[in-house]
C-alpha positions as MATLAB code, in Angstrom:
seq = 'XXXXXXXXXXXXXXXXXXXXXXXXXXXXXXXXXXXXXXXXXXXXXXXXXXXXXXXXXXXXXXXXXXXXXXXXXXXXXXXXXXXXXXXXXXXXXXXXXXXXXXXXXXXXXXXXXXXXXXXXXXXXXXXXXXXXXXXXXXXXXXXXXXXXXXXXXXXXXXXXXX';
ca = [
      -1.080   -1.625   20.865;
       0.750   -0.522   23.925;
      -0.886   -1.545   27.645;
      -1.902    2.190   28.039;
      -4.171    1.882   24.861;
      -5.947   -1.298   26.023;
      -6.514    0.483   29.436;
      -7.887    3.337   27.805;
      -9.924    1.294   25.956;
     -11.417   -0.700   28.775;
     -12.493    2.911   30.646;
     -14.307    3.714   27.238;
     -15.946    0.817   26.946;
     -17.099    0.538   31.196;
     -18.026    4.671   30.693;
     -20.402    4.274   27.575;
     -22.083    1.017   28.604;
     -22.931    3.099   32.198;
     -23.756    5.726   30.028;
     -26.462    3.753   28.125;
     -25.643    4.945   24.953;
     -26.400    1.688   23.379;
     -22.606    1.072   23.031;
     -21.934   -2.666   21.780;
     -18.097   -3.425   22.328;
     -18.644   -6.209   19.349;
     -18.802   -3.453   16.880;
     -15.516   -2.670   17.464;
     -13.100   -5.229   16.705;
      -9.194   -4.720   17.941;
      -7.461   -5.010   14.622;
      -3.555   -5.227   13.233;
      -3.262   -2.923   10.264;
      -0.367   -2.908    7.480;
      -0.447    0.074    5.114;
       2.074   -0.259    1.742;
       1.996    2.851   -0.329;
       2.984    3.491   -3.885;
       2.878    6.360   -6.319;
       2.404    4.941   -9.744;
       3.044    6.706  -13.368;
       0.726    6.153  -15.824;
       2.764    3.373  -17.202;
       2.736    1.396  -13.861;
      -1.108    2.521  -13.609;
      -1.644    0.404  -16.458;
       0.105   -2.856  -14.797;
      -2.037   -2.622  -11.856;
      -5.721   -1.568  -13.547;
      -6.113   -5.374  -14.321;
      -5.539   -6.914  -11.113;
      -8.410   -3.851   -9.165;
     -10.515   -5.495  -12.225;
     -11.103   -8.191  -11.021;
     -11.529   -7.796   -7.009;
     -14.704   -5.963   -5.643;
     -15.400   -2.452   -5.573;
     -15.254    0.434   -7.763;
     -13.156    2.365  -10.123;
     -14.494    6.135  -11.154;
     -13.572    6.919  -14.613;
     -14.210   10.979  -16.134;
     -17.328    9.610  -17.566;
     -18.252    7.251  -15.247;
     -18.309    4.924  -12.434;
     -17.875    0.972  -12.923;
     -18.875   -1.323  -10.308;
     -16.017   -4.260  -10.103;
     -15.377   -7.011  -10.923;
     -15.652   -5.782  -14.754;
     -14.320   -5.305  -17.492;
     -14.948   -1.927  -18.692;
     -14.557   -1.095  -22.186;
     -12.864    2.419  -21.349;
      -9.801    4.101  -22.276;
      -9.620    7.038  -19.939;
      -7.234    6.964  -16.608;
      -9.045    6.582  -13.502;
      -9.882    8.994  -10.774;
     -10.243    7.094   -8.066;
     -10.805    3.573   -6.955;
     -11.450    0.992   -4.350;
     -11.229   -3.013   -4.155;
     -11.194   -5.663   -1.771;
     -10.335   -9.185   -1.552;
     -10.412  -11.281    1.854;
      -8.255   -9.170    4.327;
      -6.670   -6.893    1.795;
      -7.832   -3.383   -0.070;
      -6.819   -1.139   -2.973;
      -7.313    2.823   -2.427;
      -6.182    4.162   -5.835;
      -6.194    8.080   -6.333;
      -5.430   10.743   -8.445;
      -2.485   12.841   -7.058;
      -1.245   15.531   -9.573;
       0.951   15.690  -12.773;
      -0.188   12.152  -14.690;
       0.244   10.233  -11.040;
      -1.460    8.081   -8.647;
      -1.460    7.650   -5.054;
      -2.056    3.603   -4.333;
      -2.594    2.467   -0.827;
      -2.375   -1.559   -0.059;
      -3.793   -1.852    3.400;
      -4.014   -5.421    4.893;
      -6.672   -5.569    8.019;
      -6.296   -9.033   10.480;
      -8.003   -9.462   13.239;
      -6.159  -10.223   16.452;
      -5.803   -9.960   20.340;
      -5.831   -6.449   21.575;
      -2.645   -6.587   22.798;
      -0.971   -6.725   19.428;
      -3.446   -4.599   17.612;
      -2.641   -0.994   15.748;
      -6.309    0.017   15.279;
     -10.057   -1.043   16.478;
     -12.277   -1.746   13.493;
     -15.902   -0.613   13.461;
     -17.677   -1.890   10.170;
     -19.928    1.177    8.545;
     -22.339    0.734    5.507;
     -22.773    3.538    3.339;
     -25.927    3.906    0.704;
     -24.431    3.345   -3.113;
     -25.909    3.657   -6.685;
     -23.890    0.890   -7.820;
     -24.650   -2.972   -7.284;
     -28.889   -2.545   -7.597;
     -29.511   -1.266   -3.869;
     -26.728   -2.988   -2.467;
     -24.946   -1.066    0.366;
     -20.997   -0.067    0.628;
     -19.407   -1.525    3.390;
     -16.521   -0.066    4.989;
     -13.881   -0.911    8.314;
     -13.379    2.220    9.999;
     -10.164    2.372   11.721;
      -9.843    4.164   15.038;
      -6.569    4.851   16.717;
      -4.816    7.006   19.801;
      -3.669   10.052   18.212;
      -0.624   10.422   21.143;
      -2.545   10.740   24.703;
      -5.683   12.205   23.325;
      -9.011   10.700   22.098;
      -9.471    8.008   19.565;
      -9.525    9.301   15.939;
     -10.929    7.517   12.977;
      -7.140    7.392   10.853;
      -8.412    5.398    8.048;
     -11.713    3.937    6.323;
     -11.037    0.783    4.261;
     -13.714   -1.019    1.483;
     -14.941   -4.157    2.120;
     -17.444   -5.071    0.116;
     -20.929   -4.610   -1.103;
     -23.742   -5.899    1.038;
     -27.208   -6.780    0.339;
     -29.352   -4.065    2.036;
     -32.568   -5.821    4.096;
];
């Protein structure tokens, strides 16, 4: 993250906390994000299916959607997917014509100074895990010289709602 970003970042932070918009800078966490892509067939699908079973998360099937780790007696492709382990998660998609769009995106904390994104953790309400929420990063960059925009939105987990 360039000096410019951690400037404008610093006049964000001093305008909303005059603001009193009940702002807390420790929700957002300065964060160095690497994104590997792939587009799999349906024969490399079925190489990586096994290793989403057994992280956290979620895999939608046609018929139905399976809260991981499992091991789902099902035969159909997936739709759509997303696991987590430690610093690391799996965004698996249907693209078009028998393919999938996977997305490996590794999240580390760090120093602003070296960061790519700022983090702001989001829960979401879910069906799965018995009343347990989804949790999600949300990351915000600088799109160019204008506002922050939320690029990305990565799973983390399930957490136990109060």
């Amino acid at each position: 993250m360039n000096k410019s970003y951690v400037s404008q970042l610093h006049k964000c932070q001093t305008a909303l906390k005059e603001l009193n918009f009940g702002y807390r800078p420790e929700f957002f966490k300065p964060v160095f994000v690497e994104i590997e892509q792939k587009t799999l067939s349906a024969e490399e699908l079925a190489e990586e299916i096994p290793k989403l079973l057994s992280k956290q998360g979620w895999i939608q099937f046609p018929s139905a959607v399976v809260q991981l780790p499992s091991n789902p007696k099902n035969n159909q492709l997936p739709l759509k997917a997303e696991a987590c382990q430690d610093d690391t998660c799996w965004q698996l998609a249907y693209s078009a014509n028998n393919c999938w769009a996977l997305n490996i995106v590794k999240v580390t904390e760090c120093e602003a100074e070296q960061a790519s994104h700022l983090a702001q953790t989001v829960h979401h309400l879910s069906t799965l895990a018995n009343g347990a929420l989804l949790s999600y990063k949300s990351l915000w960059a600088i799109d160019g010289e204008t506002s922050p925009v939320c690029a990305l939105s990565v799973f983390t987990g399930f957490k136990e709602s109060n």
